[in-house]
Phi, psi and omega in degrees: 000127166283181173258187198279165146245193175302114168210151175310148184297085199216346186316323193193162201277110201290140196113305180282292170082177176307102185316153172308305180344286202300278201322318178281305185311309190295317180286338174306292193284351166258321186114160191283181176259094184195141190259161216275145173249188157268166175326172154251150202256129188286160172298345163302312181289305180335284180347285189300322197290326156324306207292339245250311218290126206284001163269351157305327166301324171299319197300300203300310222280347181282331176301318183302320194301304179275016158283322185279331165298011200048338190266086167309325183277356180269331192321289242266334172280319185309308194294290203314316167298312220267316185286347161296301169307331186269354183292321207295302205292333180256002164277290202296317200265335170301322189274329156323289207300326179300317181307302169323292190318325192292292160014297164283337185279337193299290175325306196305103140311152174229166202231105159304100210251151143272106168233166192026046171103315208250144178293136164240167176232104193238183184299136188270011159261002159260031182268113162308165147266133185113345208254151198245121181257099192292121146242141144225166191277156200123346225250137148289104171271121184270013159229168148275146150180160195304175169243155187251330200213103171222152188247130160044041183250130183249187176202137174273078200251030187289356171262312194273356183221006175082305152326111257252338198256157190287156181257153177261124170238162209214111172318151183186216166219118183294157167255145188290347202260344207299136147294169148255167199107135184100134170284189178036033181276165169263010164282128164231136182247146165343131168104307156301166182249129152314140173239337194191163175078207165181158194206168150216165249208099157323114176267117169271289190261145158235182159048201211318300173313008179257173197289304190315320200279330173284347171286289194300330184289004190263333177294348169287341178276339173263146207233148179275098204298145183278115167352157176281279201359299185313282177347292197289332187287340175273328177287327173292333161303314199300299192278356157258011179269321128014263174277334155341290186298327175310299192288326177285293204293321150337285172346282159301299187303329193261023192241116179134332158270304198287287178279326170112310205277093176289315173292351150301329217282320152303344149310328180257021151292292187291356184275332181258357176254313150326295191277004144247014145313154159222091183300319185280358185310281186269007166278321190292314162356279220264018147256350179316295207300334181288306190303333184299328198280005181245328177291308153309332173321298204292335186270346172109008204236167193227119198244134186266310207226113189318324205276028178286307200285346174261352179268343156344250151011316178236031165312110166241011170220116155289113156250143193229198222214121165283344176231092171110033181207326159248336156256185183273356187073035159261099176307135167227168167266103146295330202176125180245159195216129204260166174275339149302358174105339224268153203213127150211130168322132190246121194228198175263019182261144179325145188269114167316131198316334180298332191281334196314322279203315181278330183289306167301324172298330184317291193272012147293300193304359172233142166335131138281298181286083188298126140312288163328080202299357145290256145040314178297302185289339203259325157345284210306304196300344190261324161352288184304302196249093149276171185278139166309122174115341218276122171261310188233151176300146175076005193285175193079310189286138168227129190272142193252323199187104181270162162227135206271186181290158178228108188327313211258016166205093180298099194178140158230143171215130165287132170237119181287113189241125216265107205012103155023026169250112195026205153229138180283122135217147216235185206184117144201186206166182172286140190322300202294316188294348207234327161295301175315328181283295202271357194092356197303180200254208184279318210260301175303344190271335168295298170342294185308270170021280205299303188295321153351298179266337198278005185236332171299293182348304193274038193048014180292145171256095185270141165227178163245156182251171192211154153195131156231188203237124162258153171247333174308151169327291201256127186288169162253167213263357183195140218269016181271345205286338186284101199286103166310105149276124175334098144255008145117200199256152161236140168270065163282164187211162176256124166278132173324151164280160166305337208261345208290284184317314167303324188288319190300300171307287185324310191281005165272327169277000180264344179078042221223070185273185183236119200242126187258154196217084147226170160318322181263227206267138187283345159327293209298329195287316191287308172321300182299336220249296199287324184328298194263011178081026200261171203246167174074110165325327197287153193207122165244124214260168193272352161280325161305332210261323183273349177266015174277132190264196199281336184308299177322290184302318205294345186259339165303325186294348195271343153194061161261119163273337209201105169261138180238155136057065189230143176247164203297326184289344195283337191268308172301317160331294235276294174309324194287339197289303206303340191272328162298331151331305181093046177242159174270105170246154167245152187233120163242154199213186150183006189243166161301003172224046162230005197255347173291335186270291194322319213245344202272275169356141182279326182240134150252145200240054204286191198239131181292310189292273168305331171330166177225135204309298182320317161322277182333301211264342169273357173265172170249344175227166194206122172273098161319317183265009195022074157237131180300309174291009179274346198268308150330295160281357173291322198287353196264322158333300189297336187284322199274334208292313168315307153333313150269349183282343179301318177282327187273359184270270209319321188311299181318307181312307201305293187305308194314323191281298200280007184258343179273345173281326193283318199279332179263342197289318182298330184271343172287325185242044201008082174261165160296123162341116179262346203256167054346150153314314187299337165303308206292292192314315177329289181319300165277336188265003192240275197324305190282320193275332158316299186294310138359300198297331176320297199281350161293332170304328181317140160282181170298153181264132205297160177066052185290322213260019201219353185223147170310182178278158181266141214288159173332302198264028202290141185285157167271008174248063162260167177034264176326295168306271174355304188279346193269329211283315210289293183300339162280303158345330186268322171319289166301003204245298188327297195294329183260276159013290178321288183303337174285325167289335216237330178272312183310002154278004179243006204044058251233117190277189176275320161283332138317313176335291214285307172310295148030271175313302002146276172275346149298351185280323177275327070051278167297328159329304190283289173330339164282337190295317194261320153301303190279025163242058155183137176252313206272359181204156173283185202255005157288311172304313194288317173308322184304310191277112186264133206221114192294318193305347199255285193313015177241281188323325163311318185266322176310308176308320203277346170272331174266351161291311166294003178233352168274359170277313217231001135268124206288345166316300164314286178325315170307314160315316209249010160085004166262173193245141169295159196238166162274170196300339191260022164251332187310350194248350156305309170303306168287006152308286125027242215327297170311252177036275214273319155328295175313308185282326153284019176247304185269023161266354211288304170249048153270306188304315168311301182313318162319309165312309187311303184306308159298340153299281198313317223238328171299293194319000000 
């Protein structure tokens, strides 16, 4: 179906609306008022979009290869792997999407509608263009449309313009062009919260065609860049699945020239294409990203894309959101002001008696039960301070009769009737207007001025308050008949969150920057930024920003701190200069008009709670708890998580060279065959990957938050690693060689050799497990450091080992012979060996590395 458009308000009759009839046609032929989602995605679809990523994809097709081959047990651990991984992985993203969904069921408006005269309360995606729409406060407007009849109406329009304080609207004549933002427009769009008044409401646009609905239609355009990580990880299969194969087909032409035994000669083909495959390459990946996002899980943040969790790490720019993301999305009163200038902070210490008098007209001057988060704020405060005799605010009053805003006087008043004694009334509004109200002279209205800006300055939303006493029978019809006295200004503010000014230091010292992106006023936007501790004075406000070229921004973004008065295309301008740049950005939100920049973003970071479903479905992670530090602490997960998964890569590498030497060492010096396939699969798919889990397991590397972020393109095997990877391998490969060449001399049958060899070889694996889980520390430190996954895994390696030595079943399979008891103790020698030798190679090889980094640099 398409969706409606915009057309002038001419449809139906004020009062009347639409026949149910006319309503149904118009959806039929427009489409329901809902902006188009994606499929949802079933666990069935998850599956296929897994089954898609080609190293899972390597895995199955390699379990078939060797199915099609007669050898069932490699078949059958290659498939039992590829299917874990991908269950662990469709469990994790099924349980994201239910989450999302419930999210969304929250959210879903409903609409008070007039259609043939009479009001329904009907769902708010069957709401028409054309249909006349009842708001009061409190109400979600579920379309755009002009207003025809509005009382005192205000609107929260802080998902779509980032601005925390409410807009005033007014009946009129639209402009074809209105944005949201700004006051006294005759529009209310889709999406926004009624705070005060009530109206009724002409529906221009619905679904796509609505402001909300063109912000979600610009997210069809942008495509989600595939991860390095992904990337890089895929080019490394290819070339060692390359070569793998290059060396089994060698492998075979020369064992088949040389000894005449071609079927032999293929087994040690597959046998040797095995140990240099890298089966575990994208099975450890893709259990690394699933446990990571269970890890993460866990702080409370929800991750829609696994492949997230690896960019984590090399975030070097946050653009945040200023309302409802460094603040709480709340009006609190900040600062009361005397008409003498005399100022006191409003804290958790009692407010001074002078002040009380100003406080109390406030919460005259508001709805009792308020909507309104200004309205809201002066409750609380008056709470806190009541006026002497005072049990509750207001107690004793009875509200008689308001006067609402007015175009030609920003002010409103309550008249209050006090035991029957004449009325009370009370008054705020904007400062200037509440001087005009009160009379003030030349000199008091300077006054005012001057304080006025001196509280704007400090980001304050200020109003002023006022009160007098009638004594007449009868109120007058406009609220100028009351001689009004001045008491002077309130200051609100959405207060910074707590966790923020700390989350902000973290991320500096992490090397991390942080760019406020908002919607509002650059005072206020400047206030919040020293509040929370971002550094640099400089403010690019959204006019500055539209007359700028892309050149222009790209060189701004570079050290601009405070985006002000910014529109949703202006927040994507701004992530594409930073991405152009060559920095790794996060993006945090929570309104629609964060979600383009959210999906643009190499991380987008939407807010669960305030958040808006559109929000949601462009981020890849979601803060459950809309805490700005929770963002924070993703990222030092994603530092650590990268870190091991760098060790279980190196670990891995580390193995393959003595399983690819043992396995190549018989055909080179004509020896007996020591591996099979079925040895090789034992190895890579149970021992290493087993072993692997330690390191996901792993705590954080002390100073993780303390070193820059790591650059984009950095591999994750350089140089260095390779070459560390290369020297532990050769060590176990040196020590198990060894025992292989040297035991038929002691007189050791080949199948003794080979059990032997066998367990030295595994023996040495777990020795590479303790050296590498930690390069930045010894191995006393590392031991210290408690990691539950080792404490499991340790007796498991030492029971399949012990049951392939010392069960004949077993033993039958695997071509070994029982050994006597004093060769059983060469293998944990081996391992300690290796241990040994390598602890102390550890930091002569670190110091080398610093020196050579430092001399590149």
């Amino acid at each position: 179906m398409k969706p409606s458009v915009r057309q002038p308000h001419s449809a139906a009759p004020v009062g009347r609306g639409l026949t149910q009839a006319e309503a149904e046609s118009r959806l039929a032929a427009e489409g329901f008022n809902e902006l188009p989602r994606a499929r949802r995605r079933t666990p069935l679809r998850i599956v296929l979009e897994v089954l898609r990523e080609p190293m899972l994809a390597l895995l199955i097709a390699g379990g078939v290869v060797y199915l099609l081959l007669g050898s069932l047990e490699e078949a059958l651990v290659l498939l039992a792997f590829a299917c874990l991984s991908v269950g662990i992985t469709v469990v994790q993203e099924a349980r994201t999407e239910r989450v999302l969904e419930a999210l969304r069921d929250l959210t879903s408006p409903r609409a008070l509608v007039i259609r043939g005269g009479e009001r329904l309360r009907i769902a708010g995606r069957e709401v028409a263009r054309g249909d006349l729409i009842v708001l009061a406060e409190g109400d979600r407007v579920p379309a755009d449309a002009v207003l025809l009849e509005a009382t005192g109406l205000s609107a929260d329009e802080s998902l779509l313009t980032g601005e925390a304080v409410p807009v005033r609207k007014l009946v009129g004549t639209p402009d074809p062009d209105t944005r949201p933002g700004g006051e006294d427009l005759p529009v209310v769009f889709s999406g926004s919260m009624i705070v005060g008044g009530s109206a009724i409401a002409e529906v221009t646009a619905t679904g796509s065609a609505s402001e909300i609905g063109k912000i979600g239609a610009s997210l069809a355009t942008l495509e989600t860049e595939t991860p390095h990580l992904q990337r890089q990880m895929r080019r490394l299969v290819i070339g060692f699945a390359a070569l793998g194969g290059a060396v089994s087909v060698a492998v075979v032409v020369l064992y088949g020239l040389l000894r005449g035994g071609w079927l032999e000669g293929v087994l040690a083909g597959i046998a040797v294409g095995m140990s240099m495959l890298p089966e575990e390459f994208p099975m450890v990946l893709a259990v690394f990203m699933a446990m990571g996002a269970w890890r993460i899980s866990r702080v409370r943040v929800l991750t829609r894309r696994a492949s997230a969790i690896e960019t984590l790490g090399a975030a070097s720019v946050l653009c945040t959101d200023k309302t409802g993301t460094l603040t709480e999305n709340r009006m609190t009163i900040a600062e009361l002001r005397l008409p003498d200038g005399t100022a006191a902070r409003v804290d958790d210490t009692a407010l001074p008696e002078a002040f009380r008098e100003l406080a109390a007209a406030g919460v005259m001057a508001s709805a009792p039960e308020p909507f309104d988060p200004m309205e809201k704020a002066f409750h609380v405060l008056a709470a806190a301070d009541l006026r002497p005799g005072e049990t509750v605010p207001g107690a004793g009053r009875t509200l008689v009769r308001s006067y609402p805003l007015a175009p030609d006087l920003l002010a409103m008043s309550q008249v209050w009737a006090s035991d029957g004694v004449g009325w009370q009334i009370a008054a705020k509004g904007a400062p200037e207007a509440m001087a005009d109200l009160c009379g003030l002279d030349a000199a008091a209205r300077a006054g005012v001025t001057v304080q006025v800006n001196d509280m704007a300055e400090a980001g304050l939303r200020v109003l002023g308050v006022a009160e007098a006493a009638f004594a007449g029978a009868d109120l007058p019809d406009s609220q100028r008949a009351f001689a009004f006295r001045f008491l002077g200004l309130v200051g609100l503010a959405d207060p910074l969150r707590a966790s923020v000014p700390a989350a902000v230091a973290l991320c500096r010292s992490a090397g991390i920057r942080v760019i406020m992106i908002t919607g509002d006023y650059p005072a206020t936007a400047q206030a919040i930024a020293a509040q929370a501790g971002l550094r640099g004075g400089r403010v690019i406000d959204g006019t500055a920003l539209q007359a700028m070229s892309d050149a222009d921004l790209a060189t701004a973004v570079q050290d601009v701190t405070i985006f002000a008065r910014i529109m949703p295309e202006q927040k994507l301008r701004i992530v594409t200069a930073l991405k152009s740049a060559g920095a790794v950005v996060a993006m945090t939100g929570d309104g629609v008009n964060d979600a383009p920049s959210l999906k643009a973003a190499d991380i987008g970071v939407a807010m669960g709670g305030r958040g808006t479903d559109v929000a949601r479905e462009a981020a890849s992670i979601v803060l459950l708890d809309d805490d700005f530090g929770s963002i924070v602490t993703t990222v030092r997960l994603g530092r650590r998580i990268y870190d091991n998964l760098r060790k279980a890569m190196s670990f891995i590498l580390a193995v393959h060279v003595p399983i690819a030497g043992l396995a190549l060492m018989p055909l080179l010096f004509g020896m007996p065959i020591l591996f099979g396939p079925m040895h090789i699969a034992f190895l890579e798919m149970v021992i290493d990957p087993v072993c692997s889990l330690v390191f996901e397991a792993e705590t954080e590397e002390d100073g993780v938050m303390d070193r820059p972020p790591r650059p984009p393109a950095e591999p994750l095997f350089s140089v260095p690693t390779i070459l560390w990877s290369v020297v532990q391998g050769a060590m176990v490969l040196g020590v198990t060689a060894t025992i292989f060449a040297l035991a038929p001399g002691y007189g050791l049958d080949a199948d003794q050799v080979r059990g032997l060899t066998f367990a030295a070889l595994v023996l040495g694996i777990v020795a590479l497990i303790f050296v590498d889980r930690s390069l930045s520390s010894s191995l006393i430190t590392a031991i210290r450091r408690p990691n539950r996954a080792l404490a499991v895994v340790l007796p498991i390696v030492a029971v399949l080992l012990a049951v392939t030595l010392f069960w004949q079943p077993a033993r039958d399979l695997f071509g070994f012979a029982a050994l006597d008891p004093v060769f059983l103790a060469v293998p944990p020698l081996a391992g300690l060996a290796v241990l040994l030798v390598l602890e102390m190679v550890k930091p002569i090889w670190r110091r080398s590395v610093r020196v050579g980094t430092i001399v590149q640099g």
